[in-house]
N, C-alpha and C positions, 0 to 999 in steps of 0.2 A: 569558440572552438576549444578555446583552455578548459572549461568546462564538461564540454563533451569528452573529451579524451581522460579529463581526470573522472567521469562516472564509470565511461569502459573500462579505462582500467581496473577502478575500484569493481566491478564486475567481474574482468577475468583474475583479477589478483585475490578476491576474497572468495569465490568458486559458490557464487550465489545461486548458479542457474538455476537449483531446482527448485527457487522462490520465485523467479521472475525471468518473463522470457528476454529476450537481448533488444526482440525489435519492436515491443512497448518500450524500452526503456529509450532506447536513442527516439523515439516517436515524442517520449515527453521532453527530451533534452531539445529537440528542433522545436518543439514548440512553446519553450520557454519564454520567449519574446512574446505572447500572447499570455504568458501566468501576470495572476495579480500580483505577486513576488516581486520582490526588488530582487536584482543580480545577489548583492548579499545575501537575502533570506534564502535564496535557494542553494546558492555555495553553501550555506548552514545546513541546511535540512539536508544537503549532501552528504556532509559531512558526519552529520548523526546518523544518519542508514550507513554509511561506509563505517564508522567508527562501532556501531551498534552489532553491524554484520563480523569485524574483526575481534570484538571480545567474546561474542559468542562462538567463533572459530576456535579462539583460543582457550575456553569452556571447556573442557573434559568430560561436567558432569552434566550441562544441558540440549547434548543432542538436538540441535536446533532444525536437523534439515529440512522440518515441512512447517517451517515457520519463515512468515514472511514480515517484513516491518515498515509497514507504512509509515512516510513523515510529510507532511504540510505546515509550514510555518510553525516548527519547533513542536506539531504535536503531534504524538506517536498512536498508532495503531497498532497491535499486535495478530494478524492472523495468521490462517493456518493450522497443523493439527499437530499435537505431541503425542506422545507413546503415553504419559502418566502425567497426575495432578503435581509431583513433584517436579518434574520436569517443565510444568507449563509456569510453578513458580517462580524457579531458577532462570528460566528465559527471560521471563519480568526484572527478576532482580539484575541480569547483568543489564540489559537493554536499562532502565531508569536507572544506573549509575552518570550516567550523563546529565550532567547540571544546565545544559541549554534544552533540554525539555521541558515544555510548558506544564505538559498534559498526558498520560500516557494510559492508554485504554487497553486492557489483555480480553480479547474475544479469543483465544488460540482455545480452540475443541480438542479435548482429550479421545483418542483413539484413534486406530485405523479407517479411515472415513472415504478412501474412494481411490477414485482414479487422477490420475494427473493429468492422462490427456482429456478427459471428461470434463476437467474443472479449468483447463487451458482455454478448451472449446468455448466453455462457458465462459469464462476473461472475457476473449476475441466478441463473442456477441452482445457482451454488454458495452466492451467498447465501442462495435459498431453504430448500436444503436444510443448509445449518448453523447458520440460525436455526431451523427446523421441527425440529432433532435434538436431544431430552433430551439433556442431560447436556455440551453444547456453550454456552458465553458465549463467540457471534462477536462479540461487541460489544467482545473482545480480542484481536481477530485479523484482518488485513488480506491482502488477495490481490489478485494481478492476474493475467491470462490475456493470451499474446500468442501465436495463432497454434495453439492449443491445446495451451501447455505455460503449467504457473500457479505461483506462485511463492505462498507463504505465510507471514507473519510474524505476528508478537505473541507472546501470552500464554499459554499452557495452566494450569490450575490444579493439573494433575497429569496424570499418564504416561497414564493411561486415555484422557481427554478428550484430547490431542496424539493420541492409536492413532486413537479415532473420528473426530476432523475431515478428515484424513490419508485415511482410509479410505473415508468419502463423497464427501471432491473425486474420487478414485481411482475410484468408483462411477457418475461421473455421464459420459454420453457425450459424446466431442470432446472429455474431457482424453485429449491424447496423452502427458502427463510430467508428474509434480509434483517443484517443490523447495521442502523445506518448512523455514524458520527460525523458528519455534515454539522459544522456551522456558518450561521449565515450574517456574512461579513460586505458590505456595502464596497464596490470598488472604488479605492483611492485614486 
């Protein structure tokens, strides 16, 4: 419950909505008990999206609002779209001042690239469909869609499971591209 409540917070306190909607995010917090995460790894990887989200707030010069920041076990993803190549720098550099990041990947596409309810829609059906898919635990893997190109991280548990998730986003209409950072980590 202490968790839940310090994510929303950090939600409504740091005015992320236009990266992430409210009711995937408490979706992944109730389903934490089923991550392969230890309670500390995920207070951490909290901690670096909330901490990540408030220095880019406090940014002046990197305009972050269509950038979204994936974290799984201290490694980061960067999607979403910036106005300019400097900008999409800037977002990199404040985001990897944080020293408990393993790994930090900038896929954030330069330009005006779409719709927001288009690329929401699109979230919603790949969520659907990779919780509705045997043999897939999304509840270790995070995505964002900007423009209809999606971007994929976390956890696989093995080669198969990375093939099938991979292969349904690839399946579902209005993905025009996937890049997928999936790695495939055996469950402890």
């Amino acid at each position: 419950m202490r968790l839940l409540l310090r994510v929303l917070f950090s939600f409504l306190l740091l005015g992320n909505a236009s990266a992430q909607n409210p009711f995937s995010l408490l979706g992944r917090v109730v389903t934490t008990t089923m991550d392969m995460r230890s309670k500390a790894e995920v207070s951490t990887d909290t901690e670096i999206g909330a901490g990540a989200s408030k220095r880019l707030l406090d940014d002046k010069k990197s305009e972050w609002a269509g950038v979204t920041v994936m974290v799984f076990a201290q490694h980061v993803v960067l999607a979403g779209a910036v106005k300019t190549a400097a900008v999409k720098k800037r977002v990199e550099e404040v985001v990897r001042s944080d020293a408990r990041i393993k790994s930090l990947k900038n896929e954030l596409l330069v330009g005006d690239l779409g719709s927001l309810a288009r690329d929401t829609a699109l979230e919603a059906e790949i969520n659907a469909s990779l919780t509705a898919a045997k043999g897939i635990a999304s509840v270790n893997m995070r995505w964002c869609a900007t423009g209809g190109q999606v971007v994929l991280m976390g956890v696989a548990q093995s080669k198969p499971e990375a093939e099938l998730a991979v292969a349904k986003i690839r399946g579902i209409k209005g993905v025009k591209g996937l890049k997928s950072h999936l790695r495939v980590v055996a469950k402890k």
